[in-house]
C-alpha positions as MATLAB code, in Angstrom:
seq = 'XXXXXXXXXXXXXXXXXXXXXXXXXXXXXXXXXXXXXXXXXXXXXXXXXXXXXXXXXXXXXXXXXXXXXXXXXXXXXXXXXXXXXXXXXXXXXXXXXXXXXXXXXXXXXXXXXXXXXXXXXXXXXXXXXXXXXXXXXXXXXXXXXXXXXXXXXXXXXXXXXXXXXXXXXXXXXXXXXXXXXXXXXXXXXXXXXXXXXXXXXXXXXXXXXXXXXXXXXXXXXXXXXXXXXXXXXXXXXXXXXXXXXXXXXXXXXXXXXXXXXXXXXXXXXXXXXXXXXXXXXXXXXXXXXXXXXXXXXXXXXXXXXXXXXXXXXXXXXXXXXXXXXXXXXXXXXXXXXXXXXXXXXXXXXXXXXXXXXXXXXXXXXXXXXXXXXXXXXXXXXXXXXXXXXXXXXXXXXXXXXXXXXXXXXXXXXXXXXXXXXXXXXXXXXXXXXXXXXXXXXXXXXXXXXXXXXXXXXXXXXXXXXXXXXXXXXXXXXXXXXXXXXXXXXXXXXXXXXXXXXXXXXXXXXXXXXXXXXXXXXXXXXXXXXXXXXXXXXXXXXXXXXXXXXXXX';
ca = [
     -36.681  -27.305   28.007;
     -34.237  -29.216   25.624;
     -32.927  -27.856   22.961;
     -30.538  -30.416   20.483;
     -28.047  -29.141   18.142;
     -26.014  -30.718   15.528;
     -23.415  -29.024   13.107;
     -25.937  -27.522   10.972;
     -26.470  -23.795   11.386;
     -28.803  -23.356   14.329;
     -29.444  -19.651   14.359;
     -29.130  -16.579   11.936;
     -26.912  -14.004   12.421;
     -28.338  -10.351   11.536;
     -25.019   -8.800   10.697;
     -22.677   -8.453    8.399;
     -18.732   -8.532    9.172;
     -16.988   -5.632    6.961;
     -13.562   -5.414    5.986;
     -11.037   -3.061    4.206;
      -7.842   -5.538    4.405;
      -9.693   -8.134    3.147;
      -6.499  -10.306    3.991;
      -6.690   -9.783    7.485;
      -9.683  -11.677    8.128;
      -9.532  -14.270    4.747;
      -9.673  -17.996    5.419;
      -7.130  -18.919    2.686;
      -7.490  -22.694    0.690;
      -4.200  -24.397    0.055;
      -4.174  -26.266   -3.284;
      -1.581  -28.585   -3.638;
      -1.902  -28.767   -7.890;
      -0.820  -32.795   -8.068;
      -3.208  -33.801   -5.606;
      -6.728  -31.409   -6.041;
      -7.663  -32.936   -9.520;
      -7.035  -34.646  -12.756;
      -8.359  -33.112  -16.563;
      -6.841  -35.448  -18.510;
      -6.796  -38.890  -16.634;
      -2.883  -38.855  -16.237;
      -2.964  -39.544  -12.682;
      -1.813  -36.290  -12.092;
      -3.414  -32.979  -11.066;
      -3.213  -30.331  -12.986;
      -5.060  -26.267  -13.232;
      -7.413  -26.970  -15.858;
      -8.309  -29.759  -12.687;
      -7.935  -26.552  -10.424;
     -10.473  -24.791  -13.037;
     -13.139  -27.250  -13.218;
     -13.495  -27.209   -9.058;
     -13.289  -23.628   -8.608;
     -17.163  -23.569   -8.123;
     -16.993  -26.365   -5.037;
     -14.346  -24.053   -3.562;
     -16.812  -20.814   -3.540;
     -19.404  -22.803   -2.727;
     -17.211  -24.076    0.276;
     -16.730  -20.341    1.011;
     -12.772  -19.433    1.849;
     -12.085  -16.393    0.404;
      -8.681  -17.305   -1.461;
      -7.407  -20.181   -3.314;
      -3.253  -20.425   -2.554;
      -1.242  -22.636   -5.442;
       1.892  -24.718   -4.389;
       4.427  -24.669   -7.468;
       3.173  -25.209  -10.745;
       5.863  -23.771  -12.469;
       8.602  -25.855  -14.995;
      10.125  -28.105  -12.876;
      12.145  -31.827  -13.154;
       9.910  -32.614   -9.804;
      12.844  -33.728   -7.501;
      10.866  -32.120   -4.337;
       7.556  -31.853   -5.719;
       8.055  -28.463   -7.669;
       9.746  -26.720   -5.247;
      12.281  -26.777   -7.133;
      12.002  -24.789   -9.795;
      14.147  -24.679  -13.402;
      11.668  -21.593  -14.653;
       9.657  -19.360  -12.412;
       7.874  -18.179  -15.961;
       6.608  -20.987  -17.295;
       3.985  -23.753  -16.641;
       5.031  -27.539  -16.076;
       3.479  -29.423  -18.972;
       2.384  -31.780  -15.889;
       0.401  -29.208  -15.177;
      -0.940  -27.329  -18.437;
       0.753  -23.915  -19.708;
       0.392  -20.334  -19.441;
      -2.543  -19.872  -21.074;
      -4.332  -22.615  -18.403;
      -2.771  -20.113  -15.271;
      -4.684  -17.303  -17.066;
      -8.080  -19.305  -17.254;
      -7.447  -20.192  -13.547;
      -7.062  -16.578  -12.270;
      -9.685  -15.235  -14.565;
     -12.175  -17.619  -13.016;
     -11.347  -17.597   -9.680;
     -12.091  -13.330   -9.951;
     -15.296  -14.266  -11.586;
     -16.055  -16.817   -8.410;
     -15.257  -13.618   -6.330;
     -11.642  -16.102   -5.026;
      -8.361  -14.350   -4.936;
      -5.357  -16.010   -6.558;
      -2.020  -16.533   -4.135;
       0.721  -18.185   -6.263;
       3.749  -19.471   -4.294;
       7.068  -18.204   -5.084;
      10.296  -20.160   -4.069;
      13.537  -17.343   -4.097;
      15.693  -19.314   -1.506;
      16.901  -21.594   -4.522;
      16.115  -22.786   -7.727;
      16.453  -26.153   -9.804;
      19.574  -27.505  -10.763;
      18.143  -27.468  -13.639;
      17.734  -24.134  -13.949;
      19.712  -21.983  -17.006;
      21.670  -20.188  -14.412;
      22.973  -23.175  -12.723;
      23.626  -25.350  -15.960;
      25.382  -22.485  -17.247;
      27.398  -21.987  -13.991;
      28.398  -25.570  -13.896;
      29.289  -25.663  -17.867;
      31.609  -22.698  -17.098;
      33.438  -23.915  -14.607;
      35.267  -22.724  -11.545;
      35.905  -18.641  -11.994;
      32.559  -18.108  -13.570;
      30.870  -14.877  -13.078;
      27.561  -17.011  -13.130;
      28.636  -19.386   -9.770;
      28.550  -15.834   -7.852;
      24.685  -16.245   -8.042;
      24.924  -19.308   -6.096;
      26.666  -20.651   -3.086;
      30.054  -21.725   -4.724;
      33.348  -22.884   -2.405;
      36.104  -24.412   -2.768;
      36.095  -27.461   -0.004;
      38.190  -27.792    2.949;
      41.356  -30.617    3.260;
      44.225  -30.819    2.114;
      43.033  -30.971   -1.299;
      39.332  -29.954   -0.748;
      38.074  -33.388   -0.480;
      35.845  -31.482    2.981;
      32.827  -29.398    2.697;
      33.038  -25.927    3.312;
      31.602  -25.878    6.540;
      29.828  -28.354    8.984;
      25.871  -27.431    7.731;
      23.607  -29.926    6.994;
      20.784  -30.268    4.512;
      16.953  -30.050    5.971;
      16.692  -33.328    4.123;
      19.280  -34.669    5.737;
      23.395  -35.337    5.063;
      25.619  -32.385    4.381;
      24.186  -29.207    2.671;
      27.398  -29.277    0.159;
      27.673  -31.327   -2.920;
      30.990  -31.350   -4.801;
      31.131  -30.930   -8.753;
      34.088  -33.273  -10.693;
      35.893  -29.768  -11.321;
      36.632  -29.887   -7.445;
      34.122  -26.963   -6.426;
      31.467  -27.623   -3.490;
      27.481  -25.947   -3.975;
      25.456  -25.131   -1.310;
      21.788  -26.385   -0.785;
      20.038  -26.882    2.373;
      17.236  -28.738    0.811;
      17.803  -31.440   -1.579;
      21.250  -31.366   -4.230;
      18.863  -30.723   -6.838;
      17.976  -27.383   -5.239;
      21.122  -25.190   -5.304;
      20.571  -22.162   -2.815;
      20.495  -18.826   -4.530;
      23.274  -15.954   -3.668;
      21.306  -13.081   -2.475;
      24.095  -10.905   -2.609;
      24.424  -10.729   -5.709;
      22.597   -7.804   -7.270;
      21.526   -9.956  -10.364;
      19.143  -12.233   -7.989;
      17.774   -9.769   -6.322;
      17.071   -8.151  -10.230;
      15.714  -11.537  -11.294;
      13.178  -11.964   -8.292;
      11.873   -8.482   -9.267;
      10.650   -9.114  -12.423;
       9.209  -12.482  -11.785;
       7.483  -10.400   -9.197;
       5.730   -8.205  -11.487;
       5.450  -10.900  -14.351;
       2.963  -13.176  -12.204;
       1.439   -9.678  -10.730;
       0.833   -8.448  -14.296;
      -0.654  -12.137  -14.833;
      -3.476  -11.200  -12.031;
      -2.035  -13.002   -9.020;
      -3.478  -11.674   -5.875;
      -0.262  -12.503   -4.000;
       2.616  -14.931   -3.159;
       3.249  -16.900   -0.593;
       6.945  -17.409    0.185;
       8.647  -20.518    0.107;
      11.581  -20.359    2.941;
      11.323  -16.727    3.586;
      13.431  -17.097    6.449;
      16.421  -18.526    4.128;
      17.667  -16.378    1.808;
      20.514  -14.436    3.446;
      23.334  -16.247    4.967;
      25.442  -15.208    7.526;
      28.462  -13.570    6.464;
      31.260  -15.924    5.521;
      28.879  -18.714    6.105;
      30.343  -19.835    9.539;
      30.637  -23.223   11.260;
      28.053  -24.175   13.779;
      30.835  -25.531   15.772;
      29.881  -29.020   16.152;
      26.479  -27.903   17.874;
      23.590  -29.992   16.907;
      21.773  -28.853   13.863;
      18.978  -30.613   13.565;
      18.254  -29.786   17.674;
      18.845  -25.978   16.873;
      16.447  -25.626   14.081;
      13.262  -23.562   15.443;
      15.131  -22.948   18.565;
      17.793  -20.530   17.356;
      18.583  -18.324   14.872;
      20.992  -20.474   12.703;
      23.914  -18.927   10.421;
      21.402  -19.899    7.396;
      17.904  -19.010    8.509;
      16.597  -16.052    9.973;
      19.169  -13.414    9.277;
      18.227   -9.740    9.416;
      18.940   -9.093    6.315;
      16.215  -10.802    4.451;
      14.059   -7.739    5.841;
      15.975   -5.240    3.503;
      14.703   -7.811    0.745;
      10.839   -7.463    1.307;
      10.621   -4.020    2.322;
      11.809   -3.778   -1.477;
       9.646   -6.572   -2.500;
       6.479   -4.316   -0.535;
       7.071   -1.207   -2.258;
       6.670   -3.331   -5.432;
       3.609   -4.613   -4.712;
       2.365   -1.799   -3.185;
       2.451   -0.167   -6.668;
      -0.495   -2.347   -8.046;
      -3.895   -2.353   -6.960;
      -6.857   -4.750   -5.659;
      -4.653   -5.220   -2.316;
      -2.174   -7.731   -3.091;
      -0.189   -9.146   -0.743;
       2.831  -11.518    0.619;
       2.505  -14.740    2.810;
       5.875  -15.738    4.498;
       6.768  -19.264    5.499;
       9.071  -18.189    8.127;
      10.317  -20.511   10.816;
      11.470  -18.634   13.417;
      12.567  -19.309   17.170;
       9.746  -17.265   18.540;
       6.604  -15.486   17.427;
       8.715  -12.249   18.006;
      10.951  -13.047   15.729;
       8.001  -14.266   13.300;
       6.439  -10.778   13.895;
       9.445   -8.709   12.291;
       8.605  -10.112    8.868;
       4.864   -8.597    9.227;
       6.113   -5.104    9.623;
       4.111   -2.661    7.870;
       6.563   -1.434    5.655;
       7.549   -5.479    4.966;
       4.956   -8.956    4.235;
       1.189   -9.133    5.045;
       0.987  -12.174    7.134;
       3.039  -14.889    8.253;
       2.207  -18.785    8.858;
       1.860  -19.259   12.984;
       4.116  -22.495   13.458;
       3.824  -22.456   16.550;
      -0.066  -22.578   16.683;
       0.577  -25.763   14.153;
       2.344  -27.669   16.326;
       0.437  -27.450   19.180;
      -0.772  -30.300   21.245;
      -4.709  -30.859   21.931;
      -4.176  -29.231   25.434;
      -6.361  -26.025   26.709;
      -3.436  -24.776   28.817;
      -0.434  -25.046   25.800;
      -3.065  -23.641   23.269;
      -4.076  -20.670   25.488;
      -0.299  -20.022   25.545;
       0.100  -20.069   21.868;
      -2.921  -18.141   21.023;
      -1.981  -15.569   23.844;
       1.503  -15.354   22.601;
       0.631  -15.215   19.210;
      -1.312  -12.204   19.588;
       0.575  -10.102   21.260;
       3.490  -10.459   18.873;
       1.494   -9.364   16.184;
      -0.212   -6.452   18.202;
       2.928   -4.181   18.360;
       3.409   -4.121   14.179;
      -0.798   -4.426   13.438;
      -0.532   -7.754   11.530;
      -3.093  -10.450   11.904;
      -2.466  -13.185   13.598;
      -2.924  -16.580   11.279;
      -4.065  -20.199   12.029;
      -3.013  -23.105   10.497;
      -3.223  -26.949   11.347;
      -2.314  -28.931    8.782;
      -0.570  -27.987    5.416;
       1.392  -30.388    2.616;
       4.668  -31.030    4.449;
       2.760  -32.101    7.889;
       0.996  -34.507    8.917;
      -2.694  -34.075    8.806;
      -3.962  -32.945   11.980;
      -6.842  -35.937   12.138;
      -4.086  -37.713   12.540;
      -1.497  -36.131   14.642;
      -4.701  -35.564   17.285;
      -5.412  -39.511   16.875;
      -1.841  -39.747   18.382;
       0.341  -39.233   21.932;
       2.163  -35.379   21.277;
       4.564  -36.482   18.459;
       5.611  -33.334   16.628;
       4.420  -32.662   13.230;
       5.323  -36.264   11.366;
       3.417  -38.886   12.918;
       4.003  -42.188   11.201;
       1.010  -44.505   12.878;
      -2.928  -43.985   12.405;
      -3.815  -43.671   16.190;
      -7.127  -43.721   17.175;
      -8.919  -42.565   13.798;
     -12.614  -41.656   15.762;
     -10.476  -39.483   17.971;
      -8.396  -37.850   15.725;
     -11.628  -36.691   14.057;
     -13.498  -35.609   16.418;
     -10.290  -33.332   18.030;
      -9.597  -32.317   14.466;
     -13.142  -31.039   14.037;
     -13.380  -29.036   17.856;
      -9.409  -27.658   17.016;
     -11.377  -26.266   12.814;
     -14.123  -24.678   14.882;
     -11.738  -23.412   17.902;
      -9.077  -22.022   14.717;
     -12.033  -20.015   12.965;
     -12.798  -18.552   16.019;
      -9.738  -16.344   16.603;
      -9.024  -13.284   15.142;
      -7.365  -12.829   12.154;
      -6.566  -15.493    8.684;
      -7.042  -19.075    8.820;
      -5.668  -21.501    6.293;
      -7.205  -24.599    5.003;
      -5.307  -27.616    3.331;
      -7.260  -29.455    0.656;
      -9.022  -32.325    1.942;
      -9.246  -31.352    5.598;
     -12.823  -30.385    5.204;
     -13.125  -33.961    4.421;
     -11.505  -35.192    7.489;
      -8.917  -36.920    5.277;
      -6.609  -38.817    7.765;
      -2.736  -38.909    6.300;
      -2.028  -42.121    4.817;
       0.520  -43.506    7.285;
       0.906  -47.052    5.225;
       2.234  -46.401    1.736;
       4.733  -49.043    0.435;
       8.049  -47.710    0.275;
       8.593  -48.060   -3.424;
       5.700  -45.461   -4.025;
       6.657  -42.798   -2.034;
       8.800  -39.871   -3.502;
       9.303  -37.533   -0.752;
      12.920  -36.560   -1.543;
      13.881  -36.838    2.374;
      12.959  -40.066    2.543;
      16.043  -41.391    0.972;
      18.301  -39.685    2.826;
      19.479  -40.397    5.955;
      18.656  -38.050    8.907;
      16.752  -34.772    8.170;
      12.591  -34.609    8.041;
      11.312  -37.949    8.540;
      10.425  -38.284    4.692;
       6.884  -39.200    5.370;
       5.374  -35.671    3.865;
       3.698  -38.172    0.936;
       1.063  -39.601    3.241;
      -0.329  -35.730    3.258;
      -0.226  -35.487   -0.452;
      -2.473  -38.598   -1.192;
      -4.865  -37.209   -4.331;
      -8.370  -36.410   -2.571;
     -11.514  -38.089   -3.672;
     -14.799  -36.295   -5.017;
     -16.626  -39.467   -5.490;
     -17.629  -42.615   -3.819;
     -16.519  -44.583   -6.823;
     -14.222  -43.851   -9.556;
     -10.640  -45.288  -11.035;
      -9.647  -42.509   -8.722;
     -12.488  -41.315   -6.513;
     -13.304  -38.585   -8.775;
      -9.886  -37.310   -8.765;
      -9.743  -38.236  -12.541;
     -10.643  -40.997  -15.240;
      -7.085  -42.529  -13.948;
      -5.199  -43.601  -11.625;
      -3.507  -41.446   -9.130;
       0.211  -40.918   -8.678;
      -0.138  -41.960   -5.069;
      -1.901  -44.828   -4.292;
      -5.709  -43.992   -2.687;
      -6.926  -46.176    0.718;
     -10.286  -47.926    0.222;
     -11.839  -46.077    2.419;
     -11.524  -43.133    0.558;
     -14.910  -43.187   -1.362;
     -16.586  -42.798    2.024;
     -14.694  -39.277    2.718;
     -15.406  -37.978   -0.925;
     -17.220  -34.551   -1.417;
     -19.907  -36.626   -2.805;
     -20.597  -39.118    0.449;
     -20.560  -36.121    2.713;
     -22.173  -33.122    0.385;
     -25.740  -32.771    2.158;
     -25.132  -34.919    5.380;
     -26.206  -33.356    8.366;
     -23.385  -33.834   10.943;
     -20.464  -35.002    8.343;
     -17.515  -32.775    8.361;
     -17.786  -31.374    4.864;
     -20.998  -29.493    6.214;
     -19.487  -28.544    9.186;
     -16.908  -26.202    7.291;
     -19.546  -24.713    5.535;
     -21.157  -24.094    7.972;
     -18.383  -22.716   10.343;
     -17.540  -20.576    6.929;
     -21.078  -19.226    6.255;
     -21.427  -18.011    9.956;
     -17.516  -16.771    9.999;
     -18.387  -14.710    7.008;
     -21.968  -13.274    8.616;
     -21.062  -13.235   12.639;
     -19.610   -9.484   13.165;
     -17.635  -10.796   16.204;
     -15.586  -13.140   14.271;
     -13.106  -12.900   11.482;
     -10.734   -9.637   12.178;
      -9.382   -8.550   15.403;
      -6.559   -8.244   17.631;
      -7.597   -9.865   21.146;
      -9.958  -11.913   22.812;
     -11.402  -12.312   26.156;
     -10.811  -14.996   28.126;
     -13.268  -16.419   31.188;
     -10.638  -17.410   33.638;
     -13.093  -19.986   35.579;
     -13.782  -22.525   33.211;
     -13.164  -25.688   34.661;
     -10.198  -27.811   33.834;
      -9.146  -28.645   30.413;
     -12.044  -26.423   29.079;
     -11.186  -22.779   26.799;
     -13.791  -20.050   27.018;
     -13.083  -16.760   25.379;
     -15.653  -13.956   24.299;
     -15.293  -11.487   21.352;
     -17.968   -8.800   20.829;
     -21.550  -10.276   20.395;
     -19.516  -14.220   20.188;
     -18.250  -16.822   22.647;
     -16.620  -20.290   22.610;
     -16.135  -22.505   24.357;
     -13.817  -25.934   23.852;
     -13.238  -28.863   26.332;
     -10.119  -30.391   25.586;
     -10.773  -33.394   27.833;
     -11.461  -36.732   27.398;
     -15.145  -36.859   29.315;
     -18.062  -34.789   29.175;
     -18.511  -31.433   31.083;
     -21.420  -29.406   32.286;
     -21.273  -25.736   32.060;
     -23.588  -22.418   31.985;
     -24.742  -21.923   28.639;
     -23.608  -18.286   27.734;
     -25.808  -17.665   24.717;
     -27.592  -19.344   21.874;
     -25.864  -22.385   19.905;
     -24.406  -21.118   16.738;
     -22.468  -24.543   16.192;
     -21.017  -27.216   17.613;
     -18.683  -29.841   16.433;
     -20.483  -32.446   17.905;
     -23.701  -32.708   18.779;
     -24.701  -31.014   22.057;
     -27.841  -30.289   24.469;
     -28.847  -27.517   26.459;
     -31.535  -27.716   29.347;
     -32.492  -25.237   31.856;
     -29.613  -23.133   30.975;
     -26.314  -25.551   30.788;
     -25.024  -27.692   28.586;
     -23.286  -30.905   28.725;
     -20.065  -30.660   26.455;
     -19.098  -33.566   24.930;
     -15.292  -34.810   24.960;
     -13.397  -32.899   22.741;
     -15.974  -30.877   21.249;
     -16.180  -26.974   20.571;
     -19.193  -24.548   20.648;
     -19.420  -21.425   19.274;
     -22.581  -19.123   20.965;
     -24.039  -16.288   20.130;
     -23.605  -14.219   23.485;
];
């Protein structure tokens, strides 16, 4: 007997997954505020936006709603660079808009997780302005990165690093003093030796946790202490070491004496709060020290993002990735697209590239990997996160003309390839609109024309579209026992080929990575399937690139 299944819901689980942590198992919804929606018809997103949509993001069903940078800012890399961690942008709305946004959100039953940028500020900041006005000898340029410069009359930088963003990581001031900032110059990096930062960073803590936030996610939490006497690199190759070593600026143990301090902050209010790190590391090892129990809640898996659509390499990575966190009981997380990759529909519709791909590849492709890697990621144990617009299917926008794009690292040479903008793209609601839906304007990055097709409102109700898939995969995360939480799974060492089959208790999937279709035992019931499938007389016939999840 037949049996055909598309990505609606085919069977009802009878129980209920519980959980204490509720972080451990939380499928997390990154907001990037500029690009979610528009209030006021500016063109550019703001949280009363954030407000209004709150309902579509329950209804969706993640579990927590994470914020990039809201906070006062002259916008010279998109708010991550920040002149006060206090206040609101007026881009954005004020203080009183933040409030409304957490206060709903609690209502909706969503946690709040703010992000929080300590590895350096604005150069617009007080401290810095102040520091600059002052002049060399300040007591304020000991809260930053402040050196004389090297030469015969310090015409050199301090030392050979180099910005992220490309070119040297020291800028010189007309008094003769160089600053340090590994990001962009408008992003001076903060001195975390100096007891007054570390003061500082405390009280925005609590300021933001008094505000309601359910947590922070860290910007560069790998950054923030240098290595004594900032050394040379010694004419090695930066921009080859980076995620391959442990570099005089990133990953230093001492930024571990910072959030055990940050921890037993937190720790003092309740409703389980907690701390995301971005922390690129050389290994998940290394990535695993900032989980410690006495230290951050979770950390985003890198490694996992970057992986290729390739059953053997993801094995690897999941394999890997769970074991490092087994020895300090962290969860593992899952991640595939965010707003400084490429989105994944993309990256999949390509040869192995990295994580900034620059053409569209094969756009049916990239989907349909995209949707088999969503249902393969919600199947492992522990946190997933979600970037805005991926349960559309959004593909990044690899053709903006260069005079519209404002990814700082774009006009420099070297560094990140500069093409983070084609992620950022404001995502549409509606099928028509000055905007899509995104607001009664324009947007502050030009939209495709196919956009209207991938809004929320084209795909809300379609059996099959991607929109409905991720509810669905969330509803049955959410009910399914075997999923969510966890620590290992177990993995069927004769599938054929190209094909991933693990069990957890009560659950299997099952994923062919492969071009062409492949018939296999069917080990349960269909829960889902990212494409449709068929069953007869006990096997099924997986589709290329698809992934099933069974009830076993």
């Amino acid at each position: 007997m037949s049996q055909q299944h598309s990505t609606d819901v085919s069977a009802t689980p009878t129980t209920t997954r519980e959980s204490t942590d509720w972080w451990r198992d939380a499928v997390i919804y990154q907001v990037y505020p500029r690009s979610f929606a528009d209030s006021d018809g500016d063109g550019t997103g703001d949280l009363e936006g954030i407000r209004r949509r709150l309902p579509y993001l329950r209804e969706l069903g993640v579990d927590a709603v994470w914020l990039s940078p809201f906070y006062a800012s002259p916008q010279a890399d998109g708010g991550y660079d920040v002149a006060d961690y206090r206040a609101v942008d007026p881009m954005y709305g004020t203080l009183l808009d933040a409030d409304a946004v957490i206060r709903d959100a609690h209502a909706l039953d969503l946690r709040v997780i703010v992000d929080l940028v300590p590895n350096h500020s604005s150069d617009q900041h007080e401290w810095f302005k102040r520091a600059v006005a002052d002049g060399p000898g300040s007591a304020l340029r000991d809260r930053y990165h402040f050196r004389p410069g090297k030469g015969a009359d310090g015409e050199l930088p301090p030392n050979d690093w180099e910005s992220i963003f490309g070119g040297p990581a020291w800028t010189r001031l007309p008094d003769g003093e160089w600053y340090l900032h590994l990001f962009a110059p408008e992003q001076p990096d903060l001195n975390w030796e100096h007891p007054a930062v570390a003061d500082e960073f405390r009280s925005i803590l609590r300021f933001w946790l008094d505000m309601g936030v359910d947590g922070f996610r860290i910007d560069v939490a790998h950054g923030l202490v240098k290595a004594e006497g900032l050394p040379d690199l010694g004419g090695h190759d930066q921009l080859k070491l980076l995620g391959n070593d442990v570099m005089p600026f990133f990953d230093q143990d001492g930024v571990h004496d910072i959030y055990r301090t940050w921890r037993r902050i937190l720790d003092e209010y309740d409703g389980e709060r907690i701390f995301v790190a971005e922390a690129w590391t050389p290994t998940v090892e290394r990535t695993a020290n900032y989980v410690r129990p006495d230290e951050l809640h979770q950390a985003f898996n890198f490694q996992y993002l970057g992986a290729p659509w390739d059953a053997d390499e993801l094995r690897k990575i999941i394999d890997t990735s769970l074991d490092a966190m087994r020895p300090v009981h962290a969860p593992a997380t899952w991640v595939l697209s965010n707003h400084d990759v490429t989105r994944h529909a993309t990256r999949y519709a390509n040869p192995p590239g990295g994580t900034q791909i620059r053409t569209p590849g094969d756009r049916e492709l990239g989907l349909r990997r995209a949707r088999a890697a969503t249902l393969l990621m919600l199947a492992l144990p522990g946190s997933a996160y979600v970037y805005q617009g991926e349960e559309l299917g959004l593909p990044d926008v690899t053709d903006l003309p260069d005079e519209v794009r404002q990814d700082p690292s774009f006009f420099r040479a070297q560094g990140q390839d500069g093409f983070r903008d084609g992620c950022r793209v404001p995502i549409p609601w509606t099928r028509t609109g000055p905007s899509y839906g995104f607001g009664d304007g324009g947007s502050w990055l030009p939209q495709p024309d196919t956009w209207g097709e991938l809004s929320v409102e084209a795909q809300t109700g379609v059996a099959g579209s991607t929109l409905e898939l991720y509810r669905s995969a969330l509803a049955l995360r959410r009910e399914t026992a075997g999923l969510g939480a966890g620590e290992s799974v177990t993995w069927h060492d004769g599938a054929p080929a190209g094909l991933l089959h693990f069990e957890r208790p009560g659950f299997a999937c099952t994923v062919n990575t492969t071009g062409a279709p492949v018939r296999v035992p069917a080990p349960g019931t269909v829960l889902l399937a990212s494409s449709p499938v068929e069953v007869t007389d006990g096997e099924i016939e997986l589709p290329a690139d698809c992934t099933v999840w069974w009830a076993a």
